[in-house]
DRENTORKOL-3810 file (N, C-alpha, C; in nm, 4 decimals):
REM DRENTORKOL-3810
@n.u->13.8384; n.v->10.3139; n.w->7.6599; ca.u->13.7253; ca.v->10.2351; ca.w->7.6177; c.u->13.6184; c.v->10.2305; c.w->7.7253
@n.u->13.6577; n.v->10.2370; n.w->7.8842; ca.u->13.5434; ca.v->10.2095; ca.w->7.9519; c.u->13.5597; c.v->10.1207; c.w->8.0089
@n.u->13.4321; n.v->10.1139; n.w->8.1024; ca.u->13.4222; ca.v->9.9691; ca.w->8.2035; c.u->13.3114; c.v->9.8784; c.w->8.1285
@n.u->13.3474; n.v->9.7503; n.w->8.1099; ca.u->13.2658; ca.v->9.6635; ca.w->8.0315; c.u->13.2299; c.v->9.5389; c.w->8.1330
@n.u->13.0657; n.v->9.5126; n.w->8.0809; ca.u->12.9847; ca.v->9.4548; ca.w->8.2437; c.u->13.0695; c.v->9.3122; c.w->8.2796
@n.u->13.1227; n.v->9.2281; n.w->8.1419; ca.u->13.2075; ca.v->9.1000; ca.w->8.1484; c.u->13.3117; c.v->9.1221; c.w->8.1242
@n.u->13.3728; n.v->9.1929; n.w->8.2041; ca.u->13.5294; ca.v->9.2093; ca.w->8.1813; c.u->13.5955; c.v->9.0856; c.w->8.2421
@n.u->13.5424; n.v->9.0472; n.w->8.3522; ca.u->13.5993; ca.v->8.9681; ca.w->8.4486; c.u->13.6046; c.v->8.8294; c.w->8.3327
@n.u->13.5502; n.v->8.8295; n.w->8.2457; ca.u->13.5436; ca.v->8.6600; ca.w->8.1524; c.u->13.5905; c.v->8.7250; c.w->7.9751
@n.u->13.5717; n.v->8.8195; n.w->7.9629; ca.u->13.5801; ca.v->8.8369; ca.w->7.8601; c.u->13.7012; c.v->8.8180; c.w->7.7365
@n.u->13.6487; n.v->8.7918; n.w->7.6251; ca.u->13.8439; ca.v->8.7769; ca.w->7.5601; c.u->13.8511; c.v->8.8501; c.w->7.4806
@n.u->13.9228; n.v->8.9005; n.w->7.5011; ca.u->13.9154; ca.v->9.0917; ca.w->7.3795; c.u->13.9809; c.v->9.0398; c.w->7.2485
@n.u->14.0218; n.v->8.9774; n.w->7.2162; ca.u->14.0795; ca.v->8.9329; ca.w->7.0567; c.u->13.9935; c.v->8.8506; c.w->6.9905
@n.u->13.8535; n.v->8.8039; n.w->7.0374; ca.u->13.7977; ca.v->8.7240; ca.w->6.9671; c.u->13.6409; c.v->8.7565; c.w->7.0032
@n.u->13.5841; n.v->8.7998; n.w->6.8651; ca.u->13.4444; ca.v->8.8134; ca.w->6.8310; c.u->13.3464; c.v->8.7504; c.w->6.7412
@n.u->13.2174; n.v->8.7294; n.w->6.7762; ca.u->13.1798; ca.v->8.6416; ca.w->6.6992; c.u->13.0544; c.v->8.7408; c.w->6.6557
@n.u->12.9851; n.v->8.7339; n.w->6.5196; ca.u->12.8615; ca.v->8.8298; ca.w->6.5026; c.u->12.7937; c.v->8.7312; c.w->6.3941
@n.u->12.6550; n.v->8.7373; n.w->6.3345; ca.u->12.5398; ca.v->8.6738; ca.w->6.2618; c.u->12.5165; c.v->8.7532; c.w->6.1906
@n.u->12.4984; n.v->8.7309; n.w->6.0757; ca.u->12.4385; ca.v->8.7543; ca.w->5.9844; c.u->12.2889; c.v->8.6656; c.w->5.9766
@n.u->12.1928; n.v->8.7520; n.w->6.0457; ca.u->12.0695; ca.v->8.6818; ca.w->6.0522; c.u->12.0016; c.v->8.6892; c.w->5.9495
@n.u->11.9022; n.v->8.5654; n.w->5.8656; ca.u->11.7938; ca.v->8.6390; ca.w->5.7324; c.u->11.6646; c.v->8.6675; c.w->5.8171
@n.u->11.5662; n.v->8.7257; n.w->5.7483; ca.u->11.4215; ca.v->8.7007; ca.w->5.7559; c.u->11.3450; c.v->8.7591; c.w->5.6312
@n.u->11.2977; n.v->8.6586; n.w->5.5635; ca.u->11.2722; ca.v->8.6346; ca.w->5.4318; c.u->11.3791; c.v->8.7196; c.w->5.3691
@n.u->11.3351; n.v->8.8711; n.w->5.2876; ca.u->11.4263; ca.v->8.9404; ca.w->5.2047; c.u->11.5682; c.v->9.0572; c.w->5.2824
@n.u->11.5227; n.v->8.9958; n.w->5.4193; ca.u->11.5987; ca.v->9.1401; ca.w->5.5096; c.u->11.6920; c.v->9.0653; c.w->5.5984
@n.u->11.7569; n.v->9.1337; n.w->5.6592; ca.u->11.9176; ca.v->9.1204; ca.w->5.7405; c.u->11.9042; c.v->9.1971; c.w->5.8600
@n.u->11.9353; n.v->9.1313; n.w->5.9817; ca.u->11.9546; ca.v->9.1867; ca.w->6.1070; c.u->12.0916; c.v->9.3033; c.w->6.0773
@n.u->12.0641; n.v->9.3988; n.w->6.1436; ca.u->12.2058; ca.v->9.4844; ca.w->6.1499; c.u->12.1962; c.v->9.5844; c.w->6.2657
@n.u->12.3019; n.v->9.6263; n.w->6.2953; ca.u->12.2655; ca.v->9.7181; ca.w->6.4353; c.u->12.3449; c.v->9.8526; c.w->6.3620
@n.u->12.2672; n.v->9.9639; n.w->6.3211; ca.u->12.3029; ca.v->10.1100; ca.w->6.3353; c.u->12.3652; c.v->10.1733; c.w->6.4249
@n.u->12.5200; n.v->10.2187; n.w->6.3670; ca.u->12.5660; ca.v->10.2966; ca.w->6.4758; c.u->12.5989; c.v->10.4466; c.w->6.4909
@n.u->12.5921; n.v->10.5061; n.w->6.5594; ca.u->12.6425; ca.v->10.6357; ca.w->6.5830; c.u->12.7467; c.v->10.6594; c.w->6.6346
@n.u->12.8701; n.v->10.6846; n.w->6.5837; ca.u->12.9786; ca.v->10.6480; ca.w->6.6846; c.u->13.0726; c.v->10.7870; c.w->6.6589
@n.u->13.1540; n.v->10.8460; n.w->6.7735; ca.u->13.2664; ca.v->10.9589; ca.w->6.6661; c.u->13.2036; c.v->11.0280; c.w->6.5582
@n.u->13.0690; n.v->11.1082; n.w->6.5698; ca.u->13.0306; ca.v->11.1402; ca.w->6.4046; c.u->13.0193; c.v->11.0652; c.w->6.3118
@n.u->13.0064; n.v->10.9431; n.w->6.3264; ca.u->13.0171; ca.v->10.8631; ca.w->6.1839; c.u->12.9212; c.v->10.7504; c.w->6.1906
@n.u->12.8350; n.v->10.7616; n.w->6.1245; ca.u->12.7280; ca.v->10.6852; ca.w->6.1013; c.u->12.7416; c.v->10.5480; c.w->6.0193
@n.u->12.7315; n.v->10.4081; n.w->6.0949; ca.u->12.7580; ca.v->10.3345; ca.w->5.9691; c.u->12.6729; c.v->10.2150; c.w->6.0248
@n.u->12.6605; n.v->10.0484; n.w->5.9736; ca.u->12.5978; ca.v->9.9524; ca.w->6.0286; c.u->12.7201; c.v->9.8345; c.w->6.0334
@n.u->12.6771; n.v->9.7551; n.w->6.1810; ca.u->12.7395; ca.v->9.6310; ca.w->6.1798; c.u->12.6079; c.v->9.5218; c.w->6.1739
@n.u->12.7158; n.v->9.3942; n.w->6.2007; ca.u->12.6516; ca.v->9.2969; ca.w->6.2354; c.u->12.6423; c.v->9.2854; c.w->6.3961
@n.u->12.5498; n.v->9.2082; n.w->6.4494; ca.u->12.5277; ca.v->9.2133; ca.w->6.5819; c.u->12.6127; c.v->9.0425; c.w->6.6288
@n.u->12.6798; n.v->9.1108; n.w->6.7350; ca.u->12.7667; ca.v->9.0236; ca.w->6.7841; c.u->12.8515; c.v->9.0829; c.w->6.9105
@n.u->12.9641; n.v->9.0508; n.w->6.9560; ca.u->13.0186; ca.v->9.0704; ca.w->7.0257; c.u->13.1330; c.v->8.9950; c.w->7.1227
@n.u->13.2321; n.v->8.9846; n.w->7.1728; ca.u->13.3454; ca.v->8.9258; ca.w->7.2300; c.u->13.2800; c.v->8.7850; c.w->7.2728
@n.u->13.3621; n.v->8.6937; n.w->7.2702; ca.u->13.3594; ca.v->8.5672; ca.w->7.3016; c.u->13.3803; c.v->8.5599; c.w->7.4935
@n.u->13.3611; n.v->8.4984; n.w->7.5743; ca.u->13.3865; ca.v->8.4722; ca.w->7.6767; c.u->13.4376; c.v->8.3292; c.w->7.7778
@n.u->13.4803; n.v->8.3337; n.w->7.8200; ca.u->13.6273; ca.v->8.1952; ca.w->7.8700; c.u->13.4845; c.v->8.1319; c.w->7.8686
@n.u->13.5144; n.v->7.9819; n.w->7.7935; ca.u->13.4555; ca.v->7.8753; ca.w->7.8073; c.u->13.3438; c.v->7.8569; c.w->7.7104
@n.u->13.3266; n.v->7.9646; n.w->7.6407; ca.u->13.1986; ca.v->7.9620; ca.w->7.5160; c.u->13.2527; c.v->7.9227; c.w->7.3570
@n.u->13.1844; n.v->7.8705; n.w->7.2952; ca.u->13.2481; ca.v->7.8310; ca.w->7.1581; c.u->13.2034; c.v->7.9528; c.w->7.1143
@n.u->13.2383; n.v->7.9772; n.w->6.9420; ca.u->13.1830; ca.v->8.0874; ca.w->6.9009; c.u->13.0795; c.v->8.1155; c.w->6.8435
@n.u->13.0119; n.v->7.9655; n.w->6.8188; ca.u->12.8530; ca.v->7.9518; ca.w->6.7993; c.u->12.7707; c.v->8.0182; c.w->6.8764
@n.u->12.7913; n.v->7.9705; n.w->7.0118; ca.u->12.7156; ca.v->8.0184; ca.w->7.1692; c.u->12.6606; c.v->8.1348; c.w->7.1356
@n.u->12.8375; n.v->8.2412; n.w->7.1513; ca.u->12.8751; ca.v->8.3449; ca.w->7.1683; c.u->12.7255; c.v->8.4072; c.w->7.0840
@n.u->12.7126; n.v->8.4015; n.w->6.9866; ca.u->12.6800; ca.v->8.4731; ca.w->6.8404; c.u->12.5588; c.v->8.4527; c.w->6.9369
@n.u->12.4857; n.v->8.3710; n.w->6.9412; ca.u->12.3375; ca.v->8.3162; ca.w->7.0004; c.u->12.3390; c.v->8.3939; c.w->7.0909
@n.u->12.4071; n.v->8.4407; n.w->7.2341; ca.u->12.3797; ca.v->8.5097; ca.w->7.3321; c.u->12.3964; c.v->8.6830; c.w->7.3058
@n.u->12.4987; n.v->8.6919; n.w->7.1979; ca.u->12.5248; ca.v->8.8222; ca.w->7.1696; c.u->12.4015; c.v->8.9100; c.w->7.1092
@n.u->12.3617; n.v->8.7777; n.w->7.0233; ca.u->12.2296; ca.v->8.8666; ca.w->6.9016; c.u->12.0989; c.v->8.8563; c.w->7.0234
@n.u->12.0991; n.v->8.7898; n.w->7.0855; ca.u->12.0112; ca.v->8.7771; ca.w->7.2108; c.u->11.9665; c.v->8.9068; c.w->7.2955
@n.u->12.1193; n.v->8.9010; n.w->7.3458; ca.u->12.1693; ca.v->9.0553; ca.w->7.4437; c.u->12.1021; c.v->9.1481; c.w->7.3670
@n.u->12.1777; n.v->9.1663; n.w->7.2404; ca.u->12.2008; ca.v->9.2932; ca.w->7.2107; c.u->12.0377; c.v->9.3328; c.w->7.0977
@n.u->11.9981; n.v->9.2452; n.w->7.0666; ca.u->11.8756; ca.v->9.2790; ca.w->6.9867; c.u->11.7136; c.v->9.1794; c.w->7.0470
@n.u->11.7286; n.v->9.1191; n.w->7.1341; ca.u->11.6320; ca.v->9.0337; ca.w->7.2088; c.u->11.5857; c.v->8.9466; c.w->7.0955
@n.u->11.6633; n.v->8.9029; n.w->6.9797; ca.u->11.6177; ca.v->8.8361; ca.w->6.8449; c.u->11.6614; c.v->8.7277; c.w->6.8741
@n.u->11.5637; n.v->8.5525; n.w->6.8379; ca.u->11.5894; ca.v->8.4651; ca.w->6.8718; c.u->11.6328; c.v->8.4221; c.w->6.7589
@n.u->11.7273; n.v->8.3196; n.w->6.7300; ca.u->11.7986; ca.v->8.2608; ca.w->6.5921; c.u->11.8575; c.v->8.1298; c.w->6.5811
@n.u->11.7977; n.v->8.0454; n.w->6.4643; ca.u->11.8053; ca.v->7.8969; ca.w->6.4669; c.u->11.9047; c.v->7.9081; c.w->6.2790
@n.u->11.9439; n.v->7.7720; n.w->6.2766; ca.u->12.0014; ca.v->7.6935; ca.w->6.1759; c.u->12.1330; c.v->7.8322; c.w->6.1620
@n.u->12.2496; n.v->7.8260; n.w->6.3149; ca.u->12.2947; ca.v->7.9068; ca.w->6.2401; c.u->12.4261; c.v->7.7978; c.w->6.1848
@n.u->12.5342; n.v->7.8632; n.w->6.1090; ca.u->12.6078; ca.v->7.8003; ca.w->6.0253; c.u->12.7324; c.v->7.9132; c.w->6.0514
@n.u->12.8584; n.v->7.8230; n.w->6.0258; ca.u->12.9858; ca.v->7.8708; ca.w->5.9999; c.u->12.9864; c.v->7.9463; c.w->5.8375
@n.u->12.9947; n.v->8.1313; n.w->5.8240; ca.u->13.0312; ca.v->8.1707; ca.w->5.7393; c.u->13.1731; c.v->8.2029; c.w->5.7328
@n.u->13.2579; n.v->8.2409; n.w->5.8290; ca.u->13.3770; ca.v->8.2906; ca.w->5.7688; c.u->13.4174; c.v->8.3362; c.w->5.9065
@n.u->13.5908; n.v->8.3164; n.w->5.8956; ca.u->13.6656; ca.v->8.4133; ca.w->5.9482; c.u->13.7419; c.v->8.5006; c.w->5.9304
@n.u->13.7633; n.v->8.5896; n.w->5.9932; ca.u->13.8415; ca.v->8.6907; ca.w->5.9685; c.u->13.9575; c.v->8.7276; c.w->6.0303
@n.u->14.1101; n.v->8.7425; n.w->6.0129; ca.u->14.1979; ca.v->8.7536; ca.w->6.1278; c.u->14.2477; c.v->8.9148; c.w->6.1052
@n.u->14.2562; n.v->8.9826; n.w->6.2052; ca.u->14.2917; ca.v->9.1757; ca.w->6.1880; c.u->14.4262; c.v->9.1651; c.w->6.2513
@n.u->14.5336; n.v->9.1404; n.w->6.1826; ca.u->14.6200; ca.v->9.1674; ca.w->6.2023; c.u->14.6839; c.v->9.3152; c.w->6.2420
@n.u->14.6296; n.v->9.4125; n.w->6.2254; ca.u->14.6739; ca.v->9.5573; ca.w->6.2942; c.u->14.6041; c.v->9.5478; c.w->6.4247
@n.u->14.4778; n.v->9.4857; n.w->6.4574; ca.u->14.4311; ca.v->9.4714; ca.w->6.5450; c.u->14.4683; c.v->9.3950; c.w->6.7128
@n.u->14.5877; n.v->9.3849; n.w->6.6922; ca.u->14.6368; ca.v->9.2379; ca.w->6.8107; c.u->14.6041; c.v->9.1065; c.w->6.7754
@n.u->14.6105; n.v->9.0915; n.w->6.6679; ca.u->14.5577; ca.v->8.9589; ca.w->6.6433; c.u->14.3815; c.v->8.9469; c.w->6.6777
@n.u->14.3362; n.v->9.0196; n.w->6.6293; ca.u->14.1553; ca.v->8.9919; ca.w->6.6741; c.u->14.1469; c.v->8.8964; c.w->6.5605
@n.u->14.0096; n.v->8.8011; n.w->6.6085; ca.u->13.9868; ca.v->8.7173; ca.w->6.5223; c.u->13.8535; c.v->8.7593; c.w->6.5129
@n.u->13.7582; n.v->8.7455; n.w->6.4449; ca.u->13.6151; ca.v->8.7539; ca.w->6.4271; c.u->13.5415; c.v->8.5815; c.w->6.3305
@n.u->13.4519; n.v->8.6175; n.w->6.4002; ca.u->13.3978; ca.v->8.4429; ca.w->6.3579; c.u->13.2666; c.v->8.5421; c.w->6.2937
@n.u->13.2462; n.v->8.4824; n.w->6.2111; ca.u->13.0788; ca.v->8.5102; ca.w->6.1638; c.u->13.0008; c.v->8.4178; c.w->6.1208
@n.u->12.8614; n.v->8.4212; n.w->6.1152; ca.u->12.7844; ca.v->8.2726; ca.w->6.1160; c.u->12.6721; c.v->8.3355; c.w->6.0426
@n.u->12.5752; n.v->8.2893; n.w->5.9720; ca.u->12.4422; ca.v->8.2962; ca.w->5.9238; c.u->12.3513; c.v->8.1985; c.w->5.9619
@n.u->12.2609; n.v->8.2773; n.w->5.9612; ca.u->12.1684; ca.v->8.1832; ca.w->6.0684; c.u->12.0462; c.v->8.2673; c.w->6.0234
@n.u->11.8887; n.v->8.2156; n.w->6.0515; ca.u->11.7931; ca.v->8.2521; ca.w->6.0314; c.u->11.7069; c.v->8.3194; c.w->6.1813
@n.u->11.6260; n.v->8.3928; n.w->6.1296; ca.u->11.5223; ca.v->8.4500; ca.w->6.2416; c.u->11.4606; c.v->8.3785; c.w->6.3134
@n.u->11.4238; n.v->8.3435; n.w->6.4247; ca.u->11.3124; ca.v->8.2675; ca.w->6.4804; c.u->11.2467; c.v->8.3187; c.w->6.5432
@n.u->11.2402; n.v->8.4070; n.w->6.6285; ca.u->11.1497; ca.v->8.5001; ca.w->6.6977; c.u->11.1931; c.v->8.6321; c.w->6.7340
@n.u->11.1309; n.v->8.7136; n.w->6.7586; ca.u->11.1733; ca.v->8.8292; ca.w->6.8148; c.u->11.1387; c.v->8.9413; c.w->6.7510
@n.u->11.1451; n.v->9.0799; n.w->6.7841; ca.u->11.1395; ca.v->9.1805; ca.w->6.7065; c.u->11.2723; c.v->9.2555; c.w->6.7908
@n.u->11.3502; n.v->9.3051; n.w->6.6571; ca.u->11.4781; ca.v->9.4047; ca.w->6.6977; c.u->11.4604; c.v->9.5427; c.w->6.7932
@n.u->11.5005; n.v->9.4749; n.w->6.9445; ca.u->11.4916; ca.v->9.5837; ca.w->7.0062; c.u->11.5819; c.v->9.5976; c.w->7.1023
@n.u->11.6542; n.v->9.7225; n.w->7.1239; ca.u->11.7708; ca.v->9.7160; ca.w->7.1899; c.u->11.8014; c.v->9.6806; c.w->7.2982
@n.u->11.8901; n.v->9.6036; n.w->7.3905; ca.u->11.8480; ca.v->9.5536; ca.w->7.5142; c.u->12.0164; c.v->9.5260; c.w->7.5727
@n.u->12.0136; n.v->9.5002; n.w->7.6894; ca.u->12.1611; ca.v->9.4438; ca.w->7.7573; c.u->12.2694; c.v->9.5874; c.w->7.7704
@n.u->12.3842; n.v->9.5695; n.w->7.7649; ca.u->12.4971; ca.v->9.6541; ca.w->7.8097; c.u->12.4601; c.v->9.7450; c.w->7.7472
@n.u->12.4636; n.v->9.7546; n.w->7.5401; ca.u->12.4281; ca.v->9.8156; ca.w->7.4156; c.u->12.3437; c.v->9.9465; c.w->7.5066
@n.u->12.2174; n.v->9.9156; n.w->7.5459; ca.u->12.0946; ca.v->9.9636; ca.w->7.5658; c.u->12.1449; c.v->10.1052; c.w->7.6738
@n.u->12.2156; n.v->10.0010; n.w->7.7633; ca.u->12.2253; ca.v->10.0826; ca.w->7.8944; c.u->12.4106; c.v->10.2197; c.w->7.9182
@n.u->12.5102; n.v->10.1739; n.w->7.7723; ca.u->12.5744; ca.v->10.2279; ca.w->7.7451; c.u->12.5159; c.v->10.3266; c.w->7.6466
@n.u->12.3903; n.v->10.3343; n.w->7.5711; ca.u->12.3804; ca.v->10.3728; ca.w->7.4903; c.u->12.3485; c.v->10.5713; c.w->7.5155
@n.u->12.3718; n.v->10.6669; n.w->7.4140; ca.u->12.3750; ca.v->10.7576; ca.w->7.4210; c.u->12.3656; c.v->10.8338; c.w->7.3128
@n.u->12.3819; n.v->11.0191; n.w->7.2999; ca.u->12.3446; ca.v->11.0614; ca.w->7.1796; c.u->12.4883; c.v->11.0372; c.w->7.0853
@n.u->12.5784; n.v->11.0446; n.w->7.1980; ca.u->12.6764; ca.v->11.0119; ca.w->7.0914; c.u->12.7798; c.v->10.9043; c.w->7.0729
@n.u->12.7106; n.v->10.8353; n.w->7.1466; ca.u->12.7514; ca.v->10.6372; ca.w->7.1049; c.u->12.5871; c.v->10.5859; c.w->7.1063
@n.u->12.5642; n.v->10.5691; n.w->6.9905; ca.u->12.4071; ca.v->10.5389; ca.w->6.9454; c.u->12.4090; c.v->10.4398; c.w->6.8603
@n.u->12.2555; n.v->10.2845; n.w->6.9671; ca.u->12.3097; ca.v->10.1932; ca.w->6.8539; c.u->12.1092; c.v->10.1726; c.w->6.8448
@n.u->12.0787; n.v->10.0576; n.w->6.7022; ca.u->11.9504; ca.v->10.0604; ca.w->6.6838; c.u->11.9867; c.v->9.9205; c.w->6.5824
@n.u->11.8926; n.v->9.8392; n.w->6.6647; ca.u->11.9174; ca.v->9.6983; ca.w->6.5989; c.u->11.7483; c.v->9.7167; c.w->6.4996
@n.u->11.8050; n.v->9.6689; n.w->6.3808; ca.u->11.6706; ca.v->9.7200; ca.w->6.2635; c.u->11.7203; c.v->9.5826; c.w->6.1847
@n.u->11.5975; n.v->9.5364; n.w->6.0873; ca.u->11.6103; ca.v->9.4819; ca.w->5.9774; c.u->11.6343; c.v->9.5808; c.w->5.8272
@n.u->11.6804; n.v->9.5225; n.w->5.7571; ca.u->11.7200; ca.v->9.5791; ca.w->5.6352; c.u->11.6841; c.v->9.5069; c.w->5.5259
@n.u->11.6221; n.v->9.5561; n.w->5.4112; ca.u->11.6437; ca.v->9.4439; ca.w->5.2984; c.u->11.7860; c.v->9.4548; c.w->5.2758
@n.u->11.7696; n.v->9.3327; n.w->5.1954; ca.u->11.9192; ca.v->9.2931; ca.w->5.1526; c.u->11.9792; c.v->9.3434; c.w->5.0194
@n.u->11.8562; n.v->9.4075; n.w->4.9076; ca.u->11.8839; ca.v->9.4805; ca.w->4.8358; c.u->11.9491; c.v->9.5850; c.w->4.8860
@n.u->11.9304; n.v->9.6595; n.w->4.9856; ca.u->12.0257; ca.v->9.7988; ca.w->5.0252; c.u->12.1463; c.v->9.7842; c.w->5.0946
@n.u->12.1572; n.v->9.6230; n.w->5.0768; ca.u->12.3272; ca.v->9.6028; ca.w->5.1807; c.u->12.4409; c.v->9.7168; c.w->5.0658
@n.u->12.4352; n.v->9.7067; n.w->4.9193; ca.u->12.5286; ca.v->9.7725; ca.w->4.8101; c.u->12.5275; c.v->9.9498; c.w->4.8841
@n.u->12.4472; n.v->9.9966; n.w->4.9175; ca.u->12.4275; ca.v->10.1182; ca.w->4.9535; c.u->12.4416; c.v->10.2132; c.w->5.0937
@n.u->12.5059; n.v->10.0776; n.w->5.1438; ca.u->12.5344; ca.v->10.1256; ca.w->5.3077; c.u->12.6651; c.v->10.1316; c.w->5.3505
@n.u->12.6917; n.v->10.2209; n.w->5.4189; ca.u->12.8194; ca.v->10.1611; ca.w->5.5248; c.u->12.8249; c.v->10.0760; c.w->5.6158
@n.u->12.8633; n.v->9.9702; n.w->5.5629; ca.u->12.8438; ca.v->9.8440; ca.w->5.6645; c.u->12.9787; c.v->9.8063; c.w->5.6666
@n.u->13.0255; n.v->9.8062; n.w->5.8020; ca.u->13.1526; ca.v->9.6879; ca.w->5.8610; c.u->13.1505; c.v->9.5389; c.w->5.8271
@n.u->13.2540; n.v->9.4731; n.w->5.8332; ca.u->13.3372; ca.v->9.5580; ca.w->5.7936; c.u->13.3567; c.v->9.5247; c.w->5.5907
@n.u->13.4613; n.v->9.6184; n.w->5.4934; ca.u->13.3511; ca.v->9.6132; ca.w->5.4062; c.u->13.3706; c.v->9.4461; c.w->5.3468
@n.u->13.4949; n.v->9.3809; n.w->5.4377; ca.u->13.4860; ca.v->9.2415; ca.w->5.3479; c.u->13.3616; c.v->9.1520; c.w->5.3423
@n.u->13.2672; n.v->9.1810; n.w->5.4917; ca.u->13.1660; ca.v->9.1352; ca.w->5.5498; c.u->13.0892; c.v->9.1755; c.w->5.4260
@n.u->13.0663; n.v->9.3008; n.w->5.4202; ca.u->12.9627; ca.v->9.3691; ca.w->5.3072; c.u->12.9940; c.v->9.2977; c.w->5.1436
@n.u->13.0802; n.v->9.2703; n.w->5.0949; ca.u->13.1272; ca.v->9.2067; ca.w->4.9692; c.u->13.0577; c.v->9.0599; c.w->4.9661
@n.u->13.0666; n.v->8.9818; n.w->5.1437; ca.u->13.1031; ca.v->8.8402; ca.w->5.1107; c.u->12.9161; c.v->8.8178; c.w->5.1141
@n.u->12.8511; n.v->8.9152; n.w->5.2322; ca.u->12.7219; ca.v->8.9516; ca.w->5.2095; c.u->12.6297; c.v->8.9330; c.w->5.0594
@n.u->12.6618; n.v->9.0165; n.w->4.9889; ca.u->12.6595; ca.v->9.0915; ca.w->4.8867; c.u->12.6507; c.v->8.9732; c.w->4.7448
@n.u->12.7646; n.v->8.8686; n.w->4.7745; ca.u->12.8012; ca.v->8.7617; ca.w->4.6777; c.u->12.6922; c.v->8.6382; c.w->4.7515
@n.u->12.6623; n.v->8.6448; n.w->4.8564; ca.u->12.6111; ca.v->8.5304; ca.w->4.8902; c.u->12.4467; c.v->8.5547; c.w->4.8406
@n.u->12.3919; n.v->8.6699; n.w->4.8528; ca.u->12.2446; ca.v->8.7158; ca.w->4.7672; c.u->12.2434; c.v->8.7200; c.w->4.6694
@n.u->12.3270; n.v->8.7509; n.w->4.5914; ca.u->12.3385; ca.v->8.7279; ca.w->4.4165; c.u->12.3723; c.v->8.5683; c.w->4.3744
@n.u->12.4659; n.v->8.4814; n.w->4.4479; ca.u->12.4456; ca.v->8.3348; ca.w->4.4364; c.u->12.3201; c.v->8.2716; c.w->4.4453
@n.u->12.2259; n.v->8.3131; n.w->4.5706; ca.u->12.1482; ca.v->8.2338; ca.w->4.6045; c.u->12.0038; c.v->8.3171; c.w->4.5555
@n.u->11.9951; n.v->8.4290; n.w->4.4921; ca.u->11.9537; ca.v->8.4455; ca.w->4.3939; c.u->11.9054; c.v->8.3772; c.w->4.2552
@n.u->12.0420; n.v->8.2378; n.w->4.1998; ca.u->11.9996; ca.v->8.2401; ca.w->4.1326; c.u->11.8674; c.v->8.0810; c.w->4.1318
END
């Protein structure tokens, strides 16, 4: 995997990522990874002493310089093949910023680990490869609810 800049604090079984809005579109970070092209949410490992609210706030920070208010508890997830990883996810809205790559992301980044924090409408979440796909389903149900 590499040398990672917070190793010294970091907790490898537990991640937290946002699902950010802004009006009709969704924060997501494009990846290039192994040949395989797909999108996450922007987030990243929790660290000793941070809740997983924080986390999400400093991660989408780091990793996309995007500022983000009213966020909220959406869901967890536990990966049992994974070591027990847990993932926290939250929704939360835009407040400032424009998506641009920044922090570890930026400075690990390469032709063939390639990342690009973009907005998306939310109409094209059905049409993407997005991680992971329960994220993409629970996504997916929450725009067609609040739709109506």
């Amino acid at each position: 995997m590499g040398y990672r800049e917070d190793s010294d604090v970091r907790i490898n079984n537990k991640q937290c990522r946002g699902i950010i809005l802004k009006d009709d579109k969704v924060l997501v970070m494009f990846r290039r990874k192994k040949g395989k092209e797909y999108y996450v949410f922007p987030g990243g490992h929790m660290r000793k002493g941070e809740k997983p609210i924080d986390t999400t706030i400093r991660e989408i920070r780091e990793e996309t310089t995007i500022e983000v208010k009213n966020l909220k508890p959406a869901f967890e997830l536990m990966n049992y093949f994974k070591k027990m990883e847990r993932e926290y996810y939250f929704i939360g809205e835009w407040e400032s910023g424009e998506p641009i790559l920044s922090g570890e992301e930026s400075r690990r980044a390469s032709k063939e680990n390639y990342y690009k924090p973009m907005w998306l409408l939310l109409t094209d979440i059905p049409k993407l490869t997005l991680y992971s796909l329960t994220v993409k389903e629970w996504v997916m149900g929450y725009v067609v609810n609040n739709e109506k």
